[in-house]
N, C-alpha and C positions, 0 to 999 in steps of 0.2 A: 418460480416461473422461468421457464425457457425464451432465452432470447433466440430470436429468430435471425437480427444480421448482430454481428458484431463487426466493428472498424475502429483499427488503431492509427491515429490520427498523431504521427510522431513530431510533425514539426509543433504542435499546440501542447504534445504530451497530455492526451484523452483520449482513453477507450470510450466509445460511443455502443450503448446496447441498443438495439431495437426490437419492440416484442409485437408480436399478433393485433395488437388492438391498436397500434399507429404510436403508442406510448414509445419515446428515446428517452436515455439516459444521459451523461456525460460524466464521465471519472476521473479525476487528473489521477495521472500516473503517480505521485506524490501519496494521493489517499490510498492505493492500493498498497502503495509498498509501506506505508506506515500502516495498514490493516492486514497486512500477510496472514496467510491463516498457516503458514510456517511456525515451525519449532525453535525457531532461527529468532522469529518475533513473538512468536505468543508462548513460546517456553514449553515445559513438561506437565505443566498444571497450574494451577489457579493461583495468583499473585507472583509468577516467575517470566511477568510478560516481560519484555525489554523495549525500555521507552526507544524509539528510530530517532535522532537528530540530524539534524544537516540535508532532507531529505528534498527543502523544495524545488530544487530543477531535475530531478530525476524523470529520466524518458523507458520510455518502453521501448526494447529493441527490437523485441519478436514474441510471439505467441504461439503456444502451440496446445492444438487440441488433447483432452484427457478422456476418452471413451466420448460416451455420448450425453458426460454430466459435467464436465468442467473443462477450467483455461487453465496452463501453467504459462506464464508471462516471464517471461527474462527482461530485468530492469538495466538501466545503463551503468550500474556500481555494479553487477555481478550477481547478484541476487537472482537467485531463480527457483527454489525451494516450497516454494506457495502454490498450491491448487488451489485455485477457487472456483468451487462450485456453485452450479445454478445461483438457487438458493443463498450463498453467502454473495456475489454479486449483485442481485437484488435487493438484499437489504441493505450494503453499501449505500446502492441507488437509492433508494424510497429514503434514506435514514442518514443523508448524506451532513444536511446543517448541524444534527445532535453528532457526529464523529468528527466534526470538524472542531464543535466548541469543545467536547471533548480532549481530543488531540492537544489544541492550542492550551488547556488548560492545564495539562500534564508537561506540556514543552515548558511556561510560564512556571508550573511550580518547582519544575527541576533547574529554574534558572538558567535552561539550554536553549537552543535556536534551532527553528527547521532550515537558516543559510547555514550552506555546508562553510567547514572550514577549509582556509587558503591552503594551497596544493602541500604547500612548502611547512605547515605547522603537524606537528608530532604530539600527540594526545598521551598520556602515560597516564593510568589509573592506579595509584597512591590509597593503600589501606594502612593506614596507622600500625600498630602494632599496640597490644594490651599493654 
């Protein structure tokens, strides 16, 4: 389905869809960039997704049309690599409580947080060695 308005709503951080039949959406910026249909997030194929943490105050800075079938969104970390089309925007919407408990369930079993960490802390990923 073709959204007919779209509005990014930066101080609440929600893209707002609206379609033909009077139907709105609402998207926190959060769920899109933890849903990127980026390579960036969903990898090169099947089980090479990369879990997003630290994502919950993430805004939308700007939008910018892709023909006349998708959005590519610039988030406020830098991220911009994501088109979403029609289609995968709509399902977001309709499918938003199942990716949410989703999400939350993936963040919980990696023992990580969707609050970001403090400006001043340094993450260094530690692979053992055989």
């Amino acid at each position: 389905m073709t959204p007919t308005t779209i509005k990014l709503h930066r101080k609440s951080k929600v893209l707002e869809l609206g379609y033909e039949d009077g139907t709105t959406y609402q998207l926190e910026a959060e769920l899109l960039r933890v849903y990127s249909p980026s390579a960036e997030v969903r990898g090169h194929g099947v089980g090479q997704e990369i879990l997003q943490v630290g994502k919950r105050h993430v805004g939308i800075s700007a939008i910018e049309a892709v023909g006349n079938y998708a959005i590519r969104p610039t988030f406020d970390d830098g991220h911009n690599s994501g088109i979403f089309s029609w289609e995968t925007l709509f399902d977001l919407a309709t499918n938003q409580a199942a990716r949410w408990e989703d999400y939350t369930a993936r963040i919980n079993a990696a023992g990580a947080s969707r609050e970001p960490l403090p400006a001043d802390t340094q993450v260094i990923k530690f692979v053992p060695s055989s």
